[in-house]
VEXDREN-2710 file (C-alpha; in Angstrom, 1 decimal):
% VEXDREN-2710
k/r/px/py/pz
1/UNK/23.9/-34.9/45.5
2/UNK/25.5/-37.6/43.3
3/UNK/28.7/-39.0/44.1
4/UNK/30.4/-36.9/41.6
5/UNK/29.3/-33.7/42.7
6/UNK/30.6/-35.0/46.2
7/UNK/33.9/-35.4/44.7
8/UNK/34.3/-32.5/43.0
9/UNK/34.4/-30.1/46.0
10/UNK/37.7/-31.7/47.5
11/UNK/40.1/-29.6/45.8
12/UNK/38.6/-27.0/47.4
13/UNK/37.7/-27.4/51.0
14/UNK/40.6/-29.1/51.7
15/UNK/43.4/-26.8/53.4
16/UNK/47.1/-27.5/52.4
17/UNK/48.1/-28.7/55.6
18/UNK/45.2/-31.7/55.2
19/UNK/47.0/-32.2/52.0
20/UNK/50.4/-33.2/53.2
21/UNK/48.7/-34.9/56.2
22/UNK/47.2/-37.4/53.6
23/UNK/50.7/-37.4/50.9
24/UNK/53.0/-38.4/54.2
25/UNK/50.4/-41.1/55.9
26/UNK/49.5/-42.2/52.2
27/UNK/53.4/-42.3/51.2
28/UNK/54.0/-44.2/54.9
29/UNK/51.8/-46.3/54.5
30/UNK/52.8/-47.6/50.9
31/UNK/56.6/-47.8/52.1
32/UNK/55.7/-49.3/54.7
33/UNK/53.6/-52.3/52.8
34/UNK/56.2/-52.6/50.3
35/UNK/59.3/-53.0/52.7
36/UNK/56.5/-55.3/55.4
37/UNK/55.4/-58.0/52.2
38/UNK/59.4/-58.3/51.0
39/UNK/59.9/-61.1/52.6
40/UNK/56.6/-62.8/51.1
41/UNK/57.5/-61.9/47.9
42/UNK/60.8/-63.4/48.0
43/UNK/60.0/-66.2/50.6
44/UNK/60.7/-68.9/48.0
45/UNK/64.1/-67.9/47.8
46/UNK/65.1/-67.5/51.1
47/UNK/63.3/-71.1/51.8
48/UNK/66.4/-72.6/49.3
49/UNK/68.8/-71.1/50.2
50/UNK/68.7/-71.8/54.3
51/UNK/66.7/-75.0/53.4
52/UNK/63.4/-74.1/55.4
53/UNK/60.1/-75.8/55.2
54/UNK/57.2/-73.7/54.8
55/UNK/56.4/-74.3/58.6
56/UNK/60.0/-73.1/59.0
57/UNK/59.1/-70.5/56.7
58/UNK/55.6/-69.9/58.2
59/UNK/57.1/-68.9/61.5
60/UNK/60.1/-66.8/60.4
61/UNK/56.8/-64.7/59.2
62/UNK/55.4/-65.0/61.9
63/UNK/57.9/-63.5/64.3
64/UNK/57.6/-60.3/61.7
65/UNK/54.1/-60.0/62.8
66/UNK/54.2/-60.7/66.5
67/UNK/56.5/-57.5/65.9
68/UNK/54.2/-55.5/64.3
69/UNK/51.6/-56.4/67.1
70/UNK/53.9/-54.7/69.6
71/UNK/54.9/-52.0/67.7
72/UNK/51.3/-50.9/67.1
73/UNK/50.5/-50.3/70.9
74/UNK/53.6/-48.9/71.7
75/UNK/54.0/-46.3/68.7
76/UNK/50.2/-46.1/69.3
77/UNK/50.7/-44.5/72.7
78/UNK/53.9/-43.3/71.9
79/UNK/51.9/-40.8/69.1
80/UNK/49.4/-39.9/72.1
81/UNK/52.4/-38.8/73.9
82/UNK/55.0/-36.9/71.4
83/UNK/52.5/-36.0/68.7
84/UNK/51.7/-37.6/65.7
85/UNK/54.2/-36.2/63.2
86/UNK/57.0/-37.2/65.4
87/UNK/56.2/-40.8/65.8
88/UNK/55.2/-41.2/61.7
89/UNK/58.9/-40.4/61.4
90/UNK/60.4/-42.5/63.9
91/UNK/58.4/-45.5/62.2
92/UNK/59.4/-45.0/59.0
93/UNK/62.9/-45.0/60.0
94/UNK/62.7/-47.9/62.0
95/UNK/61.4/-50.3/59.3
96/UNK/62.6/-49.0/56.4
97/UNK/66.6/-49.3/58.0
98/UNK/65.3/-53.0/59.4
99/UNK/64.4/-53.6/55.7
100/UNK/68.4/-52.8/54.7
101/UNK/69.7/-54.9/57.2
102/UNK/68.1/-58.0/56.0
103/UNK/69.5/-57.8/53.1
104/UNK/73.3/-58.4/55.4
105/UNK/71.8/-61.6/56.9
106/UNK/74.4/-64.3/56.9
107/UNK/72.4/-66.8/58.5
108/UNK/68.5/-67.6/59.7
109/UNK/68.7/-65.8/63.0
110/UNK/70.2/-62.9/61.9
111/UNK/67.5/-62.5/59.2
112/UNK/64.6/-63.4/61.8
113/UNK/66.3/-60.5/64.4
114/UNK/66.1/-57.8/61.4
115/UNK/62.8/-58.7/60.3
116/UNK/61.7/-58.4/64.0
117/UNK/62.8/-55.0/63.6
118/UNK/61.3/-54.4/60.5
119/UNK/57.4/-55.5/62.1
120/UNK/58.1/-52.9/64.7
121/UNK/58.3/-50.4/62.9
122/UNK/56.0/-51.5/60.3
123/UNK/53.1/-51.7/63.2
124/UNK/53.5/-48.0/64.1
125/UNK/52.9/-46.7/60.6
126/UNK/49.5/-47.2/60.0
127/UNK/47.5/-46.2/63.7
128/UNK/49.9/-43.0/63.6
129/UNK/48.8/-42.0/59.9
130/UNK/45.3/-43.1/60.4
131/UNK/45.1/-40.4/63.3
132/UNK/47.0/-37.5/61.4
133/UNK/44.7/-37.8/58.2
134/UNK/41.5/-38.3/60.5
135/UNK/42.3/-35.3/62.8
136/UNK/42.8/-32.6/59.6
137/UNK/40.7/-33.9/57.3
138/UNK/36.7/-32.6/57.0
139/UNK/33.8/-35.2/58.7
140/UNK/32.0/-36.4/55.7
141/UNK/35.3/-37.0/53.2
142/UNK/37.0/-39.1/56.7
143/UNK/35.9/-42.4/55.3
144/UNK/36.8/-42.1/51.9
145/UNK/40.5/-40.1/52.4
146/UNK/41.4/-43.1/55.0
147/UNK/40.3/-45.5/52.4
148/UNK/42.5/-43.5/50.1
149/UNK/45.1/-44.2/52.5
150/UNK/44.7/-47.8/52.7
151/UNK/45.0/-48.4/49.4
152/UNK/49.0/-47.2/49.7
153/UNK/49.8/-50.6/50.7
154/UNK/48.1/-51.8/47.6
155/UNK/50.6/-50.0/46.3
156/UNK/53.4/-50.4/48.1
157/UNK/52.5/-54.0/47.7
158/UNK/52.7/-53.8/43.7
159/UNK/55.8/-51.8/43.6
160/UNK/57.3/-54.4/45.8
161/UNK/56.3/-56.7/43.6
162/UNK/57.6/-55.1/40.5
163/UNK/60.9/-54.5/42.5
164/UNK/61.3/-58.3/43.4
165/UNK/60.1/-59.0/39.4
166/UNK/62.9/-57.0/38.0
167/UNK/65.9/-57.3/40.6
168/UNK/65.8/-60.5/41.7
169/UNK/66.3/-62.5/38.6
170/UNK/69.3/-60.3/38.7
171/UNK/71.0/-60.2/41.9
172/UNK/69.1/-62.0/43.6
173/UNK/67.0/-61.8/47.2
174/UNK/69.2/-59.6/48.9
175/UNK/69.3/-56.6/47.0
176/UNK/65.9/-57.0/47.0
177/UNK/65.9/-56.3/50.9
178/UNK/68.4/-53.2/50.2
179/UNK/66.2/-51.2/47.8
180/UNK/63.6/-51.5/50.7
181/UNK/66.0/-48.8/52.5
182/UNK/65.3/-46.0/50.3
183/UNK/61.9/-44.9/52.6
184/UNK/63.8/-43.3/55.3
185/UNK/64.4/-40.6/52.6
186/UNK/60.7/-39.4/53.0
187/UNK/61.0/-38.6/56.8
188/UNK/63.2/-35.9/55.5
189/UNK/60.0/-34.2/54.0
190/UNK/58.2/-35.0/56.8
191/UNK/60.3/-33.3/58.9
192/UNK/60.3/-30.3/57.1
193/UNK/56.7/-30.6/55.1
194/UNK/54.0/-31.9/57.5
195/UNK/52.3/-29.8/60.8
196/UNK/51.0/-31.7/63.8
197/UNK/47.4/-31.2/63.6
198/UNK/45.2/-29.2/66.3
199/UNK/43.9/-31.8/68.1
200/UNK/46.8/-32.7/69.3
201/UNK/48.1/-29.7/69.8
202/UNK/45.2/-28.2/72.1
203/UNK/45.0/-31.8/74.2
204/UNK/49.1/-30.5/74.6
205/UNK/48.1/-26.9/75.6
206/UNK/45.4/-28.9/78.4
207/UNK/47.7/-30.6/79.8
208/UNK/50.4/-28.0/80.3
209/UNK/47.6/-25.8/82.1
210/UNK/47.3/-28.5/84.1
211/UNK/50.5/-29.1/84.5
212/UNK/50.3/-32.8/84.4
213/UNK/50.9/-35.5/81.9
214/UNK/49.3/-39.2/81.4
215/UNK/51.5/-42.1/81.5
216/UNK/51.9/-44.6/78.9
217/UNK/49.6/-47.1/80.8
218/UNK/46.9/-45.1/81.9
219/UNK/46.0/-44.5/78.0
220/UNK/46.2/-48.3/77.2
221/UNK/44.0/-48.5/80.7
222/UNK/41.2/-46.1/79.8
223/UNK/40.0/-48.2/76.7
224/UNK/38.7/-50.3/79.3
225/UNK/37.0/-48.2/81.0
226/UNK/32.9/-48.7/80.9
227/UNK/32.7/-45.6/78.6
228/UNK/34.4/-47.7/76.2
229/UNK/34.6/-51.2/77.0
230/UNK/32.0/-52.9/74.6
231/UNK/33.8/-50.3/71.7
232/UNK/37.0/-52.1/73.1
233/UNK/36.0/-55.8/72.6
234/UNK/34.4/-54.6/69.5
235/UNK/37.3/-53.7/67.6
236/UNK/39.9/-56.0/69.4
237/UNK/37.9/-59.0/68.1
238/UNK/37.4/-57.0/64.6
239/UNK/41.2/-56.8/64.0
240/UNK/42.2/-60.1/65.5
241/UNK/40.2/-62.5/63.6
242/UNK/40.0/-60.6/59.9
243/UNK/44.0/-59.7/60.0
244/UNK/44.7/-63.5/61.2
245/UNK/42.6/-64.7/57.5
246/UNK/44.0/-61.8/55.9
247/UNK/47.4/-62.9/56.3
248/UNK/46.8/-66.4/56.2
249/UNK/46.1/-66.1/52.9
250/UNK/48.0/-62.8/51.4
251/UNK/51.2/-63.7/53.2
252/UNK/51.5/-67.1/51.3
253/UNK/49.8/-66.0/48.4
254/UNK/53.3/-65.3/46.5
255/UNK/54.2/-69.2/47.4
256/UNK/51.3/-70.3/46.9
257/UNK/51.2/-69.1/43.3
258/UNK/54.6/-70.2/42.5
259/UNK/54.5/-73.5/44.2
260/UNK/54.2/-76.8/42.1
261/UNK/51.0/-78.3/42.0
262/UNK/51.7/-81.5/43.6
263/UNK/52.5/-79.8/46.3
264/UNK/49.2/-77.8/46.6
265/UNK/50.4/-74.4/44.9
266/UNK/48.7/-73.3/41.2
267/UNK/52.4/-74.0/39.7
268/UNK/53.4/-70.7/38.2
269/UNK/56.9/-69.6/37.4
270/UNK/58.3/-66.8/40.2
271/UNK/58.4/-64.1/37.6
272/UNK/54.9/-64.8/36.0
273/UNK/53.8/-65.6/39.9
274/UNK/54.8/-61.7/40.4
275/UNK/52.9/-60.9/37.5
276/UNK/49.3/-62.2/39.1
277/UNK/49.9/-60.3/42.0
278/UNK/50.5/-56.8/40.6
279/UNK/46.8/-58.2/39.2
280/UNK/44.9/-58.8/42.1
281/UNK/47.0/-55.4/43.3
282/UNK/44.8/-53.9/41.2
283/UNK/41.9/-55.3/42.9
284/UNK/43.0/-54.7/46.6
285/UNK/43.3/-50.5/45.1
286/UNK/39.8/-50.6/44.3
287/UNK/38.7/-52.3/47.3
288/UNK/40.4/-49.8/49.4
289/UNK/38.3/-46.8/47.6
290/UNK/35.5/-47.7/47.0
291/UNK/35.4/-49.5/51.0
292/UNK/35.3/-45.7/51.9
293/UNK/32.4/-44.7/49.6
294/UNK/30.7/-47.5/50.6
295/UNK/31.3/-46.4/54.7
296/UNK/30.0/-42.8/53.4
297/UNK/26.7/-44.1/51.8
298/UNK/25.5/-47.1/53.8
299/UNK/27.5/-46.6/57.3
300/UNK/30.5/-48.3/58.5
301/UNK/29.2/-51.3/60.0
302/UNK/27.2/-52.6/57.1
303/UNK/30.3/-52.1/54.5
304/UNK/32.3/-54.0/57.2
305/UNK/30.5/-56.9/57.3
306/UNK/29.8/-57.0/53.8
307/UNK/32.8/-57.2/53.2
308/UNK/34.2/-59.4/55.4
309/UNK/31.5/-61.8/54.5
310/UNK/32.0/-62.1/50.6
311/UNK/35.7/-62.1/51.0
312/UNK/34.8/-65.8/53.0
313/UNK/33.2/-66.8/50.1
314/UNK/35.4/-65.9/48.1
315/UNK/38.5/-67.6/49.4
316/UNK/37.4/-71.2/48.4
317/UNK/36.3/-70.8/45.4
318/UNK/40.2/-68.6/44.5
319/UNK/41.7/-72.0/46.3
320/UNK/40.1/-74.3/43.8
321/UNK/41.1/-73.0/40.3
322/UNK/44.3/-74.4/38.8
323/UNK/43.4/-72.3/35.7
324/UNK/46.0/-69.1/35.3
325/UNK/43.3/-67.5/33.3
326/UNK/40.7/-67.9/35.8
327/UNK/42.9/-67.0/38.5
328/UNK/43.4/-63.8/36.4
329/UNK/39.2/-63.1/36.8
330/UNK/39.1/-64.2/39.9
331/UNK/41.7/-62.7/41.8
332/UNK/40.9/-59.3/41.5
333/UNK/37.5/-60.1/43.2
334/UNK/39.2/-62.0/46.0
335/UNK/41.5/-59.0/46.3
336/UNK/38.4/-56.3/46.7
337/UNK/37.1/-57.8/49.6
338/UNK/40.3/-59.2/51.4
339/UNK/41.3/-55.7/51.5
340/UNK/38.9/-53.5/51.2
341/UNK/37.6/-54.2/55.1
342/UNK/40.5/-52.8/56.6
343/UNK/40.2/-49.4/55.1
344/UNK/37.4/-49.3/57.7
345/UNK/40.3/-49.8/60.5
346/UNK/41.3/-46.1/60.7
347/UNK/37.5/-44.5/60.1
348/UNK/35.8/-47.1/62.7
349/UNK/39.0/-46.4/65.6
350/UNK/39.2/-42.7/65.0
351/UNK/35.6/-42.1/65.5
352/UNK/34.3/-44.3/68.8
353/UNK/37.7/-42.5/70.6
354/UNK/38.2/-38.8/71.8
355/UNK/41.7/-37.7/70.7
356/UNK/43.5/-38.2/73.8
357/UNK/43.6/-42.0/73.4
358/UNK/43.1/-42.0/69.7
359/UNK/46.3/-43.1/68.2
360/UNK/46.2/-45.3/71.5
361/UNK/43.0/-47.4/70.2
362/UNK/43.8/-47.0/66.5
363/UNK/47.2/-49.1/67.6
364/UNK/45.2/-51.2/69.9
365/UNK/43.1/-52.2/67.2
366/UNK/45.8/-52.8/64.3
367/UNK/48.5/-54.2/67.2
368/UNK/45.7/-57.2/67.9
369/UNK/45.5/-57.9/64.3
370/UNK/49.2/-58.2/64.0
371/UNK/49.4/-60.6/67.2
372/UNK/46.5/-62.6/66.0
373/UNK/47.9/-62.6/62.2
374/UNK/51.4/-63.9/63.8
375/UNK/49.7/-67.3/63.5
376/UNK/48.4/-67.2/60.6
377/UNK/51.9/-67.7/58.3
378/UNK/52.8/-70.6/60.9
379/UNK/49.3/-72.4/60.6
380/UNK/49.1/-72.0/56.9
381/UNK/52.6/-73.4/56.5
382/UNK/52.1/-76.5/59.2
383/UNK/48.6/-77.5/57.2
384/UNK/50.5/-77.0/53.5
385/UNK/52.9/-80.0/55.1
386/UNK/50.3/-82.3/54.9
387/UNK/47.4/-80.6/52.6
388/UNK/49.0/-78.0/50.4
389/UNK/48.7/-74.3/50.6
390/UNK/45.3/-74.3/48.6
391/UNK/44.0/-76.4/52.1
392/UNK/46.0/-74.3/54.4
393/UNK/44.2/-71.6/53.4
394/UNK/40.8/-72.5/54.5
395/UNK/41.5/-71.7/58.3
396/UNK/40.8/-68.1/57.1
397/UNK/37.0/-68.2/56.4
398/UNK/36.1/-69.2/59.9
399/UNK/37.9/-65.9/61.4
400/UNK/36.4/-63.9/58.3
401/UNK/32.2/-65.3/60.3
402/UNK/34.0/-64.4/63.3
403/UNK/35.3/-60.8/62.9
404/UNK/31.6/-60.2/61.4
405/UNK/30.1/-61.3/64.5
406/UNK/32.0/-59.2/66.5
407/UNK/31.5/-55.7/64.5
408/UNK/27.7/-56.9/64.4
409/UNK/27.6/-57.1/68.3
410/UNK/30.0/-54.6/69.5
411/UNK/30.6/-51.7/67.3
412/UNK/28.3/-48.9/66.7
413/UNK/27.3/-47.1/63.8
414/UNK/29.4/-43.7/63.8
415/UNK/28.7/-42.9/60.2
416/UNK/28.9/-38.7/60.1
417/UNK/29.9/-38.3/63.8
418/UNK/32.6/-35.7/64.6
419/UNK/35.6/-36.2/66.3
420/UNK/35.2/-36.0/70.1
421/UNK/37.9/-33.5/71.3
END
């Protein structure tokens, strides 16, 4: 079967209600990366106009992030407990109201309390969406539809880049921040548009037969367990270290194309800065796709690694071009890699976990990359004082060797496993 005739029969096996499973996790997902990476995209700004020093600046991130971490685990559980649909809306809420209030900030701490509200949210989005779309949607498409999902923050990443291209030379940072409340309008759809899937629905039925209904903890507790221990070190170790080098770079990438070249950055003008990331955006979107076909074809460990790998390679070779032009080529090809390993985040948690803990380990997994990535902004922004952002940067290749290391040792293949009930 070619990979066209595999495409072809989506359309068709495909129920409705996997359809809007994908359009509201896809759509949440895209919102959600557009409202997170705001503050990136408008970082240089903010830095005047409160006087912050990308340390300064580095750490504000960081706080978004530390966020994030939290919210993950807790919405993770949280969507084990009141269903999936339920908790998809509640996130989107959260953040994309967070994202409007920052926009109010009169001073530092009021903007860092906001954008702590604005990563809590943000980290329940993805695990929650990941489980809807991998509960409905058939075994052997799972890899690529998540993938499809992923790449929504690709896009919510270029249309917040657009957004920040075209209103803030205008009005300036904070209306930026406002547009980023117009999300909350899709939980309306949700509300009314998208089923809880079965899965979740039967574990509901088994536990009002019984009568009796897990806590919070003893979800968080039983990816411990033996059963899934090495799994659990597997993918805790896999989403630490690759979301701590993806944010070390992507999070300062805006600055660090805008920033003067004495000072480490390439030296691009903010507008024309904005213009190189809708670019590599284009990149990150085929990285997220084609991660899934990959996955499909070759198995899920070998893409991740792969992956992981080149995207190490890559980052020093981006770091040392003062070119635009080159950056223009090269980008792109950082921007495959960088992201397309995370697509493998919701495939890789929704299949080594039954769906009783499900949402539980696909937040465990994304809530350890947030805490991990917390650092990341901060120790970018505390080598740039003294190297530059191009030699900040090069903290994330280690953690790329790492997080390979650990899906090598830990994680097992579970290319065209079902989901265990």
């Amino acid at each position: 079967m070619t990979t066209l005739e595999g495409i072809q029969p989506w359309y068709r096996e495909v129920s409705p209600k996997a359809w809007r499973a994908f359009i509201a996790a896809y759509l949440g997902w895209a919102l959600d990366a557009m409202d997170s990476m705001l503050y990136s995209l408008v970082i240089v700004a903010v830095m005047k106009e409160y006087g912050l020093d990308s340390a300064q600046a580095g750490f504000l991130a960081a706080l978004t992030f530390f966020a994030a971490g939290a919210g993950s685990w807790l919405y993770g559980m949280l969507a084990d407990r009141i269903g999936r649909k339920n908790t998809l809306m509640i996130s989107i809420l959260t953040y994309s109201i967070a994202t409007g209030l920052c926009g109010l900030a009169q001073n530092v701490t009021q903007l860092a309390i906001f954008r702590v509200i604005v990563g809590f949210g943000v980290g329940g989005e993805w695990g929650t969406g990941a489980a809807l779309v991998s509960e409905t949607w058939p075994t052997r498409l799972r890899a690529k539809v998540l993938g499809i999902v992923q790449s929504g923050f690709a896009a919510g990443y270029l249309l917040g880049a657009v957004i920040a291209a075209l209103v803030m030379p205008r009005y300036g940072w904070r209306w930026v921040f406002f547009v980023g409340v117009l999300p909350a309008l899709l939980t309306l759809w949700i509300r009314s548009g998208v089923e809880e899937t079965d899965k979740f629905k039967e574990i509901e039925r088994q536990r009002e037969t019984a009568g009796s209904r897990e806590s919070f903890l003893s979800k968080f507790a039983e990816l411990w367990k033996k059963t899934y221990l090495k799994s659990t070190i597997g993918i805790m170790i896999y989403g630490a270290f690759s979301l701590f080098a993806w944010y070390a770079i992507f999070s300062w990438l805006p600055g660090y194309l805008g920033s003067p070249v004495e000072k480490g950055g390439a030296g691009l003008s903010i507008v024309k800065s904005n213009i190189w990331v809708i670019v590599i955006q284009i990149g990150a979107l085929c990285g997220y796709i084609l991660f899934g076909f990959f996955a499909d074809a070759v198995g899920r460990k070998k893409s991740t690694i792969l992956f992981l790998l080149m995207f190490a390679v890559m980052i020093p070779i981006f770091v040392s071009i003062r070119e635009p032009n080159w950056l223009l080529l090269v980008g792109p090809i950082l921007a495959f890699f960088g992201y397309g390993y995370i697509s493998g985040f919701g495939t890789i948690g929704a299949e080594l976990y039954p769906t009783r803990i499900r949402a539980t380990a696909q937040g465990f997994i994304y809530g350890c990359g947030r805490f991990a990535s917390g650092m990341a902004p901060y120790c970018v922004g505390l080598i740039a004082l003294k190297y530059g952002l191009g030699g900040g940067f090069l903290v994330a290749p280690l953690a790329l060797v790492i997080a390979a290391a650990g899906v090598a040792l830990f994680i097992r293949e579970t290319k065209g496993q079902e989901l265990a009930a």
